[in-house]
N, C-alpha and C positions, 0 to 999 in steps of 0.2 A: 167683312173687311179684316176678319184678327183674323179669319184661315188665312187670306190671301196672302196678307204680311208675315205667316208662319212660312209658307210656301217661300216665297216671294226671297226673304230674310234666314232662311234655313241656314244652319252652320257651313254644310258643304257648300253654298251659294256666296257664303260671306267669307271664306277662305278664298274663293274663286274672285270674288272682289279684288281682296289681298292682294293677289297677283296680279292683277291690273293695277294698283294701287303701287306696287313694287317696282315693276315696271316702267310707270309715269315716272317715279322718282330716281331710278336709273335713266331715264333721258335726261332730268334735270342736270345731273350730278356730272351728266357724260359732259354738257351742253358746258358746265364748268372745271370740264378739264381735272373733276376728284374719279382719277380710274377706278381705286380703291373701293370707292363709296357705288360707282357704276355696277364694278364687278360684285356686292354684297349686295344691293338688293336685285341684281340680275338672278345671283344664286337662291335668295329669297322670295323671289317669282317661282323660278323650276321648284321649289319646297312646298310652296303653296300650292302647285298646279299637282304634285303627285299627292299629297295629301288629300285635297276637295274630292278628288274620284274615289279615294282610301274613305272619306266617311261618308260620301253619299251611299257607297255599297252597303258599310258598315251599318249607318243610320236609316235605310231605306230612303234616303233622301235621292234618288235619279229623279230627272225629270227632265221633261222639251226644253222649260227654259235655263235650268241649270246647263244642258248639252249648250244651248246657242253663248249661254253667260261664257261657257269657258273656252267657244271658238272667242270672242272678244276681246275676252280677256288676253286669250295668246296672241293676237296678230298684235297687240300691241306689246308685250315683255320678251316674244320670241320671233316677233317677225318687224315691227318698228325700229326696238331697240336695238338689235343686232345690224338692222341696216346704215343703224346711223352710226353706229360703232364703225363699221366699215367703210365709211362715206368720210369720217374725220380718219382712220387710216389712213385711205390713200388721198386726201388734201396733205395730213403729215408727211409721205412722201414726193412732194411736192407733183404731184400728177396734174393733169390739164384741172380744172374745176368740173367740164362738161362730163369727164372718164369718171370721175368719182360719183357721177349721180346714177352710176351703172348699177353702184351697192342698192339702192331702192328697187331693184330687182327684187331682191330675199323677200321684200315686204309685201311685193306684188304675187309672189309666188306661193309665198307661206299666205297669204286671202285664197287663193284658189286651192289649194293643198287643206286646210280647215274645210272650205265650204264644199269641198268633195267628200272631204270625212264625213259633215253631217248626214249627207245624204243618201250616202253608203254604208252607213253607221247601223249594225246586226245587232238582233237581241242576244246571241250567242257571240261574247267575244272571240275575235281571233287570238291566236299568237305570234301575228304577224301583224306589221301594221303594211300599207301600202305608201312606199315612196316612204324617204325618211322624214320623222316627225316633225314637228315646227319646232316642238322645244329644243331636239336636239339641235339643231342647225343654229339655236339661239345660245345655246349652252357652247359650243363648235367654238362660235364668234368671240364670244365673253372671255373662253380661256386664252385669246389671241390679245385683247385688249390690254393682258396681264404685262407685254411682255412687248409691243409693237416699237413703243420708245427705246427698247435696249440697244445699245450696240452693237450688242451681241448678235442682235435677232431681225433688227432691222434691212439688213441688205437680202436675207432672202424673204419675208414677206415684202418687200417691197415689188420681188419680182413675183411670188404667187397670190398677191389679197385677191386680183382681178379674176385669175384663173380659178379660185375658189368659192370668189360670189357664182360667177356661171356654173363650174359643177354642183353647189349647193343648192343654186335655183332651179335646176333641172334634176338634180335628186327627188327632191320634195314632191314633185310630180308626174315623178316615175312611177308604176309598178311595181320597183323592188320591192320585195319582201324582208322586210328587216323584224328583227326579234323585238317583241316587247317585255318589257319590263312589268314583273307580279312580284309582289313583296309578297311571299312565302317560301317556305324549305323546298317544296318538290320545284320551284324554278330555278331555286339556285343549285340543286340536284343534276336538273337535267342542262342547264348551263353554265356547269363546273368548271369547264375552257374556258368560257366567256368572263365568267367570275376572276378568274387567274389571270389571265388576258390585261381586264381593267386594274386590277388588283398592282403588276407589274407596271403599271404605266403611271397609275400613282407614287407609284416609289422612286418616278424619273423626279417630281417634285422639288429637289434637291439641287437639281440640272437646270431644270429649263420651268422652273414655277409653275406658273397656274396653264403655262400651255400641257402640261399633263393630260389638260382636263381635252381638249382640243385631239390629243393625242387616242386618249379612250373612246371620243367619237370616233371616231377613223376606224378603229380597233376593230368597234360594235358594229359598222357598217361591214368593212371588210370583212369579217368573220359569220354576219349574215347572209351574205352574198355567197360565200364557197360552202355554207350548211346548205342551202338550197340549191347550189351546183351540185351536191352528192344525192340530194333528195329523189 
């Protein structure tokens, strides 16, 4: 029993929690209208979720049910929460009710996008993932939510939330080849454009806030897609 609960309980598992845990309280938070509080543990979910794979490496801690904990984890911090983000978007745009329940799409999609990962899931990492990831398209979302009420911003998401639930839910379970992210020197070596690329679109920040973030997805996809058109 104390292996199982060593197992079971491992730090990289209990980070992976975390982000479930982050997640849950970003719906609450959404559910009461603190965007703020949505967008902070939104970004505290994707921290959690790149970390737990950083120490299980680190600690030898991989495992079957660490892999399954942290598809769960994500469909609900990157594929739940993002949907309902974008399901109170377009109600704020005052859209049909029935048109807005279209954003539960991402969360149907980001389930089948996970549950293909597991199963296609190599002892030799790629450097590609297949079809973009769930976090991104949940991070995508989150950087929107920053920004949806503005005046400023409001008249054209109003006309694209709907067009970019469907491209994101049909992303996720594509093919593409999109670049992954390795915290070491030689990735950021050899994705030196890409670094600069994201780098510049933080520094819109100033402009247009946290859609920055929103901005660097786009970036990282677009920029994946023409590496592999010259490939």
């Amino acid at each position: 029993m104390p292996y199982l609960c060593t197992v079971m309980f491992s730090i990289a598992n209990c980070l992976t929690a975390s982000n479930l845990i982050f997640g849950c309280l970003g719906i609450v938070y959404l559910f009461q209208t603190d965007y703020q509080m949505t967008i902070i543990f939104s970004f505290l979910a994707a921290f959690a979720d790149l970390l737990d794979g950083f120490v299980a490496r680190l600690l030898n801690q991989q495992s079957e049910l660490g892999k399954e904990l942290d598809s769960l984890a994500d469909i609900v911090s990157f594929g739940v929460l993002p949907a309902c983000i974008a399901h109170k978007m377009i109600l704020h745009f005052n859209l049909h009710f029935g048109i807005s329940l279209i954003a539960f799409l991402l969360a149907v999609m980001a389930a089948f996008r996970l549950a293909r990962y597991n199963i296609n899931a190599k002892d030799i990492p790629s450097p590609y993932f297949e079809g973009v990831p769930v976090p991104m398209m949940g991070i995508f979302f989150t950087g929107l939510a920053y920004n949806f009420n503005d005046i400023n911003f409001s008249p054209y998401l109003k006309i694209f939330i709907l067009p970019l639930v469907l491209i994101f839910s049909v992303l996720m379970i594509s093919k593409l080849s999109i670049i992954k992210l390795f915290l070491n020197g030689e990735w950021i070596k050899k994705n030196a454009t890409l670094v600069i690329l994201i780098l510049a679109c933080m520094g819109l920040y100033p402009f247009i806030g946290l859609m920055c973030i929103s901005a660097a997805v786009l970036v990282w996809i677009i920029y994946s897609l023409l590496i592999q058109s010259k490939i």
